[in-house]
N, C-alpha and C positions, 0 to 999 in steps of 0.2 A: 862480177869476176868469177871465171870457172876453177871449179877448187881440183885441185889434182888428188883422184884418191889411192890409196893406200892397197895393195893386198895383203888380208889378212895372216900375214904364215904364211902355211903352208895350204890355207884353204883356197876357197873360191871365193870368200866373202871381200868385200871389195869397198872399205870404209876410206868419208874425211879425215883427216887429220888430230881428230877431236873428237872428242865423245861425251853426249849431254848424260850427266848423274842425275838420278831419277829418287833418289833416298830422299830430297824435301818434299817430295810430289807428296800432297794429302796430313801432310806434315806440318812445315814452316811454310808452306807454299798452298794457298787454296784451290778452290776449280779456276776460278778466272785465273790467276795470276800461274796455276800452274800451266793450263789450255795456253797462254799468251807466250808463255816461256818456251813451251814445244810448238807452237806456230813461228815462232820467232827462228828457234833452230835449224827450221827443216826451211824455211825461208834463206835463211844463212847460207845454206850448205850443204849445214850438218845431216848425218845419216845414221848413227847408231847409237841409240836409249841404253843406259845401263841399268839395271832396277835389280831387286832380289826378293826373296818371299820374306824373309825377315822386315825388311820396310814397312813400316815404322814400329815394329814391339815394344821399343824402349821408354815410348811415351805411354802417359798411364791411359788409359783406357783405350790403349787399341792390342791388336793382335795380332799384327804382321799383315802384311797384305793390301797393305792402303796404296803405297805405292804401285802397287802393279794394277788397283783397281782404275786409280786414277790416270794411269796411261791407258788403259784398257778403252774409259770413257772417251777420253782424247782421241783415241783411234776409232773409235765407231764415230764420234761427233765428224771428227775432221775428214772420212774417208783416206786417210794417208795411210796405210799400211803397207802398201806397196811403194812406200815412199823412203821405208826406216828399216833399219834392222834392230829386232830386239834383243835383248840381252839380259838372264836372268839368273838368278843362283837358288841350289838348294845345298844347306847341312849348317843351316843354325836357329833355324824355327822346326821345335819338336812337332809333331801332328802324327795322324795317319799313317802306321807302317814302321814309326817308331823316329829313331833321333839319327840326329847326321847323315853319313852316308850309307844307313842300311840300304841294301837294296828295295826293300818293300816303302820305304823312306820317299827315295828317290821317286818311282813309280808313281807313290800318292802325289809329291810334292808339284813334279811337273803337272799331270793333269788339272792340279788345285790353280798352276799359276797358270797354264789354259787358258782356264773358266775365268780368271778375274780381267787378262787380257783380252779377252775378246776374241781371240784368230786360236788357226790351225798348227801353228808350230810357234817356234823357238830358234831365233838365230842362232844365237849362241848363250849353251846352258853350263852353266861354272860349279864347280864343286866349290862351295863358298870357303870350304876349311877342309885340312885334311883330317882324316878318320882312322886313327892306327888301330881302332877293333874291326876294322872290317877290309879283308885280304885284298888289296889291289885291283887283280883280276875279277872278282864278285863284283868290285862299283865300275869296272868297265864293262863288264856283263851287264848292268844295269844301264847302262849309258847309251849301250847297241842296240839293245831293244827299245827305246826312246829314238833312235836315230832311225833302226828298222822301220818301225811305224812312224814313221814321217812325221815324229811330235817334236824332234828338234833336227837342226842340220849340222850343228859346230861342236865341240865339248873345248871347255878349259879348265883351269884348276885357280883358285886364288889363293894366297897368304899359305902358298907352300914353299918349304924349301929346300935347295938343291938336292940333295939326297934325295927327298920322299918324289922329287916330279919326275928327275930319272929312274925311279924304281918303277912309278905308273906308267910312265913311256915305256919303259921296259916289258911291263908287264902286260901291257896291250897288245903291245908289237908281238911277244911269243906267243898270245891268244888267237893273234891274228882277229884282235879288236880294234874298232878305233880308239884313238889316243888323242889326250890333250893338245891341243893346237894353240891355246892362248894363255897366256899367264899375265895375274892379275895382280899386281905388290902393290905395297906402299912405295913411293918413290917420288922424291921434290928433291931441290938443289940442296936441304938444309936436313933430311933423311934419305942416306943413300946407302948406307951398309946393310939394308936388308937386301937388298937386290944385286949391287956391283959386283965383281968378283963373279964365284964359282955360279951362282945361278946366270946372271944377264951372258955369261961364255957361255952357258949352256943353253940356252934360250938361241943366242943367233946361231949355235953351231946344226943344233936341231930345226932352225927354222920357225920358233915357235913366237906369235907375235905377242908382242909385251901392251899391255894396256893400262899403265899403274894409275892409281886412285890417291888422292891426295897431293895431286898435282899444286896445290896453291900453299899449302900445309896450315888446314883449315884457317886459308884469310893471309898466315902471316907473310906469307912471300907476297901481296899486296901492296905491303908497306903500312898498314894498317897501323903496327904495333913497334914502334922505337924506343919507346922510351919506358919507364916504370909507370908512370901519368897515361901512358896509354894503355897498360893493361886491365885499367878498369871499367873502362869503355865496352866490355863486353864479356859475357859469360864462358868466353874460351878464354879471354883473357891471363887466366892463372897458368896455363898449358904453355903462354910465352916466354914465359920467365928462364924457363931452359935454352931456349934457342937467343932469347938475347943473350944471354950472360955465357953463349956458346960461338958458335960462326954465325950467328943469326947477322949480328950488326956489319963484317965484313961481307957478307952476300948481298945486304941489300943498299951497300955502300956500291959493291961492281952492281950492281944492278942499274941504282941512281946512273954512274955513269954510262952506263948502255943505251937507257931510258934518254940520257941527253943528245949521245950519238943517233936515236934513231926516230925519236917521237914515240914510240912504244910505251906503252903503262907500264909498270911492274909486272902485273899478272902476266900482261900477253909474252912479255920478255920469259920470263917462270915456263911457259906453258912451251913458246919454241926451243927452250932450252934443250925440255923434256924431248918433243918431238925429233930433236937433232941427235939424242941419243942410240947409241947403236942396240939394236933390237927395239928399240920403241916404235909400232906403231902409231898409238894416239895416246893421250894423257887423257885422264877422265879429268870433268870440274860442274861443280853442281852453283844453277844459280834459282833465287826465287824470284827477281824481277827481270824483268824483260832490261833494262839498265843495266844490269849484271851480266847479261848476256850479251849485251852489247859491247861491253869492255872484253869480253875473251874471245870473242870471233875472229877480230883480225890473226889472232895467232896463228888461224888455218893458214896464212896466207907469210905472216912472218919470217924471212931470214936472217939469220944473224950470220956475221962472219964470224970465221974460223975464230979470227983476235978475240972478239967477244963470249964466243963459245968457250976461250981456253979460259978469258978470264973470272967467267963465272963459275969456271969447272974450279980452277984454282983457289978460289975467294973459299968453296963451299970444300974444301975437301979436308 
């Protein structure tokens, strides 16, 4: 089936409806099962990796970087580079030039993820977090001269908000710099007041395409986790306890019923929800088996009707 894709924004970039998360890459996910996971995607459909330099630091003995290595390998093994867009972040692994988004930060940070990717640019490069020590104009000053030299082609921002992304649009546009074109939030049926409102109006008025992460709301919009018996099932398990004893149970009660109407899993239901959303581009969703991937692919393909779109909007609001 041909997947109908997306324009990014206001770019030229030109994505499925979906977007493979790349944070288990090197991780929870080894070479085989990572290699199988990314042959499997671009199999699918899919066309745009998300990674960051930060990947994986949190685990004890590494230092950022595993993820971009490991898609790096994947892309010279597989010859597919011409096949994907890649997607990468700097301003939360300190190094070279200093922390966040210093300018000299920035500069080291792209060329570092470069080298571990393997290739000549960068689809699209995300300010991972915002930097209030460092003047607006200065980290698009930084962003120009990465785009100038042909080491990336996109710029976005993530886990900013309203206020600070129109101050940087703003502040581009009077530099007569480029300006963020993507925005990166947290956003699932069962977390949505980071995003709704004043940012997501700001987003589609601007044109700017939305890519939110946590699309699944690590597992629970699965179905995984209903009961208090099932929070123990799993080391995120404790992070449930809120969204049951919250709308968690009525979302994935409309859900069930969607899932009956359509044959749809939960997730895939979860992930077209997102994508029916106004300014959403694609939902990001990470998997480590090729199984897992298997169950959120249909979603590129997923419509739901209006009926079911209100009722899930309703259930989760």
């Amino acid at each position: 089936m041909t997947i109908a894709k997306r324009r990014l924004g206001a770019t030229d970039l030109q994505i499925a409806p979906l977007v493979l998360g790349g944070n288990v890459f090197g991780w929870t996910a080894d070479r085989a099962a990572s290699f199988a996971v990314l042959d499997a995607f671009v199999a699918g459909g899919g066309t745009m990796i998300d990674t960051a330099d930060v990947y994986s630091a949190w685990v004890d003995g590494h230092q950022g970087g595993e993820s971009e290595s490991m898609i790096g390998a994947w892309l010279k093994a597989s010859g597919k580079r011409d096949d994907v867009l890649i997607a990468t972040k700097v301003g939360m692994l300190p190094g070279e030039g200093g922390e966040k988004l210093a300018p000299a930060r920035i500069a080291a940070a792209a060329d570092a993820s470069l080298k571990r990717l393997g290739t000549d640019r960068i689809d699209l490069y995300y300010a991972h977090q915002d930097d209030e020590g460092v003047p607006q104009d200065a980290v698009a000053e930084a962003f120009a001269k990465l785009i100038e030299a042909g080491k990336v082609r996109v710029i976005g921002a993530s886990n900013f908000h309203a206020a600070r992304l129109k101050s940087a649009v703003d502040a581009a546009k009077a530099a007569g710099l480029p300006r963020y074109h993507v925005l990166q939030p947290e956003y699932n049926l069962v977390s949505r007041h980071k995003f709704e409102g004043e940012l997501q109006d700001y987003c589609v008025t601007e044109n700017i395409g939305v890519l939110p992460y946590y699309g699944l709301a690590s597992g629970f919009l699965t179905g995984k986790y209903r009961s208090a018996d099932d929070l123990k099932k799993s080391v995120r398990g404790g992070r449930m306890t809120e969204l049951l004893d919250g709308k968690g149970k009525a979302v994935l009660a409309a859900m069930d019923g969607v899932a009956e109407e359509t044959g749809a899993t939960l997730a895939q239901i979860a992930l077209a929800w997102l994508i029916a959303q106004p300014g959403v581009t694609a939902p990001i969703a990470s998997a480590t088996r090729v199984e897992q991937l298997e169950d959120l692919l249909p979603a590129l393909t997923l419509e739901l009707s209006q009926d079911q779109l209100e009722r899930l909007t309703t259930a989760g609001a």
